[in-house]
PATORGU-619755 format. One line per field, with one value per residue (C-alpha): residue number from 1; residue in three letters; x, y, z. Coordinates in nm, 2 decimals. Example, Ala and Ser with C-alpha at 12.3 -4.5 7.8 and 13.67 -1.06 7.14 Angstrom:
pos: (1/2)
code: (Ala/Ser)
X: (1.23/1.37)
Y: (-0.45/-0.11)
Z: (0.78/0.71)
end
This chain:
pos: (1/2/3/4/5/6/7/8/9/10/11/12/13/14/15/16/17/18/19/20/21/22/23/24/25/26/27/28/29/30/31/32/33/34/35/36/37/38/39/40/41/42/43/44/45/46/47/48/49/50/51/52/53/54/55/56/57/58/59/60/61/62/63/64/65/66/67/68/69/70/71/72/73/74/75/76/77/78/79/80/81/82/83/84/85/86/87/88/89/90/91/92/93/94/95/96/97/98/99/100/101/102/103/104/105/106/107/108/109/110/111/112/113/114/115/116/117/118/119/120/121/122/123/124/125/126/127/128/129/130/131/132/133/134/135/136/137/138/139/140)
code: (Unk/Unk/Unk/Unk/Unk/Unk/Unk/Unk/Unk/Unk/Unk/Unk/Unk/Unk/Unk/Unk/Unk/Unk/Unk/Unk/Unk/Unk/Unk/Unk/Unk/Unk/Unk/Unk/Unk/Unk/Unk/Unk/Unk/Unk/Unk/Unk/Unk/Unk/Unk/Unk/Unk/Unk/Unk/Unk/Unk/Unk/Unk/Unk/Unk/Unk/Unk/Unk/Unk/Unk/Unk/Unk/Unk/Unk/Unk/Unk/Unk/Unk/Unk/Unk/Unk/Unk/Unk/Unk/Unk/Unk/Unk/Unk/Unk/Unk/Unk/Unk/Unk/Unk/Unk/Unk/Unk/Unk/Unk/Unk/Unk/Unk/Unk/Unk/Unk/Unk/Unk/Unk/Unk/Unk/Unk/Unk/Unk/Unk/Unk/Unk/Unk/Unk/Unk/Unk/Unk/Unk/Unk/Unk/Unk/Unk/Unk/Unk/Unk/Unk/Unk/Unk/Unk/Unk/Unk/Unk/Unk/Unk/Unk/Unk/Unk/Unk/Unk/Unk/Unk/Unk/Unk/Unk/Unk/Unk/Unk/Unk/Unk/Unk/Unk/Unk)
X: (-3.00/-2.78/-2.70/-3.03/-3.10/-2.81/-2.89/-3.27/-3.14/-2.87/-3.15/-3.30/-3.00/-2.80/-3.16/-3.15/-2.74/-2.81/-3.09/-2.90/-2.92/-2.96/-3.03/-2.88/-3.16/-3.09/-2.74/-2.64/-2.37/-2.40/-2.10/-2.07/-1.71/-1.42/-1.42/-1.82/-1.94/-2.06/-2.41/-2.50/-2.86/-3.00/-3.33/-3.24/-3.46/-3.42/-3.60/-3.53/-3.71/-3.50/-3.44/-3.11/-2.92/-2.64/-2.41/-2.12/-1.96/-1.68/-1.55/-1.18/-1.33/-1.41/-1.22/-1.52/-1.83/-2.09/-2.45/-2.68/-3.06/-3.18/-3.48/-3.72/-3.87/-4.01/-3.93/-3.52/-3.39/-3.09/-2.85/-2.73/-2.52/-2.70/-2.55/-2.74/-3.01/-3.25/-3.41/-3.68/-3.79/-3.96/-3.94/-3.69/-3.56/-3.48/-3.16/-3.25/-3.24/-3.40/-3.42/-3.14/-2.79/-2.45/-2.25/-1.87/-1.64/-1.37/-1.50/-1.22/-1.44/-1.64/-1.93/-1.91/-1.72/-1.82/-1.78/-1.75/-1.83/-1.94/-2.18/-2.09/-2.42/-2.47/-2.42/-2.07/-2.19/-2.10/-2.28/-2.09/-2.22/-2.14/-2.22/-2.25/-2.16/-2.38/-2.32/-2.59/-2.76/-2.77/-2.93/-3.13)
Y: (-12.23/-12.11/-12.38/-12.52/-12.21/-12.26/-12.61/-12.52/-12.23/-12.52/-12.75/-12.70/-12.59/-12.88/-13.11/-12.89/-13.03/-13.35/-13.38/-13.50/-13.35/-13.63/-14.03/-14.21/-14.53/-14.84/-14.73/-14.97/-14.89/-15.10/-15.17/-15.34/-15.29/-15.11/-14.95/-14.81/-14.54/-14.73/-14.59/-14.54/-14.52/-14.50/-14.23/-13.98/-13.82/-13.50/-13.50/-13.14/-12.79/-12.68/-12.79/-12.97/-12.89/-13.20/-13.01/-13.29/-13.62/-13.80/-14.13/-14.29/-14.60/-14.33/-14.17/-13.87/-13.91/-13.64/-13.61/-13.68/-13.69/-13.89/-13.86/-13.90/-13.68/-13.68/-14.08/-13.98/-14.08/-13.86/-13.82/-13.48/-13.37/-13.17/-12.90/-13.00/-13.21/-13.03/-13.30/-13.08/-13.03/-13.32/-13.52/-13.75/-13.79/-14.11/-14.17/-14.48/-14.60/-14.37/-14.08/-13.91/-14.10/-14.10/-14.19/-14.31/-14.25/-14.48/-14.73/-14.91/-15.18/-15.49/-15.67/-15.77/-15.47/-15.14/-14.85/-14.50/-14.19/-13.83/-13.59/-13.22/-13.01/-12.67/-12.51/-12.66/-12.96/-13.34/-13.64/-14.00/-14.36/-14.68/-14.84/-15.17/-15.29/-15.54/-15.64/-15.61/-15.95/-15.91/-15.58/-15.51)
Z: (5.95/5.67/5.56/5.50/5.31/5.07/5.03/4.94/4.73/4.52/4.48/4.16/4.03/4.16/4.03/3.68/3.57/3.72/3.38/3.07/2.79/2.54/2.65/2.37/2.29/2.08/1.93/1.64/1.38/1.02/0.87/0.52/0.34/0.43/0.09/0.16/0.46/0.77/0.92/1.30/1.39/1.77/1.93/2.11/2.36/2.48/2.88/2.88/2.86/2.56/2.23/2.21/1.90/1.76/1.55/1.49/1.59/1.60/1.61/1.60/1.47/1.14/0.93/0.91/1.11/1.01/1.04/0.75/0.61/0.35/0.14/-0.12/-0.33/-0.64/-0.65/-0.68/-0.32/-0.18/0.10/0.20/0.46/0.72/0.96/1.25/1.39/1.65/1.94/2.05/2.44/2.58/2.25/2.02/1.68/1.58/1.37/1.13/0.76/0.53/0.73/0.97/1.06/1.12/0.83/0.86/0.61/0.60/0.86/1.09/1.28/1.23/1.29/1.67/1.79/1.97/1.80/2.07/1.93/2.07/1.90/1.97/2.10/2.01/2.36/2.38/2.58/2.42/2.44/2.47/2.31/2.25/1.92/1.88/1.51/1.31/0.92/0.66/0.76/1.13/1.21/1.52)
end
């Protein structure tokens, strides 16, 4: 009898780290010239009750990997680097041209390879992908 009461006690906590954090969606890295920053795009969704908070990532297939925004305003478009990225609970945020990516200084890879990389969460936790790599005239 006890053990059925420890196993119904683990459930939801054994149901609760089985979740993932982040599910990494159409990952795609665009690479140009070795001389200019790559740029990985993908969705994440966060299936979680909390917010899910990307603070970094790295890559051996880059020289830097960090987490950027760009935008437009006032017609004068910019691209910043940003400290984080915050996929909220039960939603997504979709890394893609124009808004927030990955860019990749100093890119070693080309079109046709796989690119892995790991973003760094907030809470200490890491996510894992695998990038495919497309040049400018092949993008998904």
């Amino acid at each position: 009898m006890r053990f059925f009461l420890v196993v119904f006690w683990l459930l939801p906590l054994m149901a609760q780290a089985a979740t993932p954090e982040l599910i990494v969606v159409k990952p795609w890295m665009r690479y140009l010239l070795a001389s200019i920053p790559a740029a990985g795009y993908m969705e994440l969704q966060n299936p979680g009750a909390a917010d899910v908070v990307i603070t970094g990532a790295a890559s051996s297939a880059c020289g830097m990997l960090m987490l950027h925004k760009s935008s437009d305003t006032s017609g004068m478009a910019m691209m910043m680097d940003v400290q984080s990225i915050t996929v909220p609970a039960h939603g997504s945020v979709t890394l893609a041209p124009g808004g927030y990516h990955l860019m990749c200084m100093q890119p070693a890879m080309k079109p046709g390879d796989k690119v892995a990389l790991t973003l760094s969460l907030q809470n200490g936790g890491t996510v894992a992908a695998v990038l495919p790599v497309y040049g400018a005239q092949n993008a998904p």
